[in-house]
Steps between C-alpha positions, in 0.01 A plus 500: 500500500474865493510708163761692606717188609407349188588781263847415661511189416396524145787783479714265643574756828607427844521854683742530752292517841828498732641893564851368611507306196460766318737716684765283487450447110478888474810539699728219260326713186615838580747537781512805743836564350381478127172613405441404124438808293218318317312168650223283334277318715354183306160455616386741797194294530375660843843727574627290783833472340413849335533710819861427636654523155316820448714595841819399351501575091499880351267385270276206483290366198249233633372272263113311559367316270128474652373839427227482774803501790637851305294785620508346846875500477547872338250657843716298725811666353379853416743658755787325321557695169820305376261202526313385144251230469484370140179242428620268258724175451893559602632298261375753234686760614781640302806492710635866671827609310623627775620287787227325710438252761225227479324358821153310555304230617475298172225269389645136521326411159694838340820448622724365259370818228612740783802396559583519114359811459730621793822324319443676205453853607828658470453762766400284731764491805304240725133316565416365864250273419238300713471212345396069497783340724584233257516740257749769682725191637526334117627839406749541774679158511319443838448166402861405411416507124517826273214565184596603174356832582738598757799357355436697157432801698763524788758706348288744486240466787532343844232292646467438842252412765402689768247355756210287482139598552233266650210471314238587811635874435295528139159541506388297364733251541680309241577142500868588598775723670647784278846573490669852422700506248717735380682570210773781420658647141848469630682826411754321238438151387764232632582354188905503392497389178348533150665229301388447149372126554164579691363758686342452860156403455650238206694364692218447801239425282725218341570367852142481562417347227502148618701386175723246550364424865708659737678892471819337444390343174258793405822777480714232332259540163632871506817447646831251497535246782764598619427873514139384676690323732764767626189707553357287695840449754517879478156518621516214751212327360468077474429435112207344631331789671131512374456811374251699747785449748720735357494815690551784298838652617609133352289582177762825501804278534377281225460760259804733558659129458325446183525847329868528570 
């Protein structure tokens, strides 16, 4: 194995070697009809994702956390002032205040901490991610079954996914495909009601709790039968759906049932 392959792998990095690839995950982060005003690139690692979002953002911060890739990046870039290469880890970066988009091809092994860092960064508006397969279908439902992640977080961000990416286009190559995930701050959340019993993520979190063995029985230990049970008809959901196959636009029903 060569260093540089193995320097890589020890950074847990797969660059992109495939230019349509790249294009076409360029094109779903910044459409010609929207350029984002601000863009972060999680890990440049040798710019092949670097180069058509440079052509589509008005400014873009590249993040690389091998510092030996850096320089090689900034001399490829000169002629592209509202490009900026910054050597260091993204996830210790302090989130823009201003509005900002979030795109990259993201270590596997890192995944999960981008993706929260990207949830909790107020002015961020969307993230086009490259990331495992299973991990980007889990998140999206593609499976049939929802995670407690997305349900918590779907009134206020969409998940979807977008394509998936063989894993002969990394160099080197991982063990499996990617998928592209995206996920967008929707403008206004979607929930309709605030009641005074439990807020949103209670009311989730309870669900997936596991207590009592089924979601029926878990919101009964907060809620009346009978009040459980109308929100389930409302919701057109069996009382003995397991959990993970509640989609959220039920988990809305539920809880505008709930909070009435």
């Amino acid at each position: 194995m060569d260093r540089p392959t193995q320097r890589a792998r020890t950074l847990s990095q797969n660059f992109l070697a495939d230019r349509a690839t790249a294009e076409h995950v360029a094109r779903l982060a910044a459409p010609d009809r929207r350029r984002p005003p601000l863009l972060l690139e999680v890990g440049a690692g040798n710019g092949a994702l670097t180069e058509p979002l440079a052509r589509r953002s008005r400014e873009l911060h590249a993040y690389e956390i091998d510092p030996r890739l850096v320089p090689g990046l900034r001399a490829r870039f000169a002629r592209s002032p509202h490009v900026h290469f910054v050597a260091g880890d993204f996830l210790a970066a302090r989130p823009p205040r201003t509005p900002f988009s979030v795109a990259g091809n993201v270590p596997f092994s890192r995944t999960a901490d981008i993706v929260d860092w990207c949830l909790s960064a107020p002015g961020l508006t969307d993230a086009t991610l490259l990331t495992q397969l299973e991990y980007a279908r889990k998140r999206t439902g593609d499976y049939g079954r929802w995670s407690l992640l997305t349900v918590l977080t779907w009134p206020h961000h969409e998940w979807r996914l977008l394509g998936r990416v063989g894993r002969h286009r990394f160099r080197p190559a991982p063990r499996v495909d990617a998928g592209i995930l995206r996920i967008r701050r929707r403008p206004a959340p979607l929930l309709v009601g605030t009641g005074p019993r439990r807020t949103w993520s209670d009311l989730v979190e309870l669900g997936f709790s596991g207590v009592g063995g089924s979601l029926h029985a878990s919101l009964r230990r907060a809620h009346p039968r009978r009040r459980v049970d109308a929100a389930f008809r409302a919701a057109r959901l069996d009382p003995g759906v397991l959990v993970g196959e509640v989609a959220p636009d039920r988990w809305l029903r539920l809880h505008e049932e709930l909070t009435a």
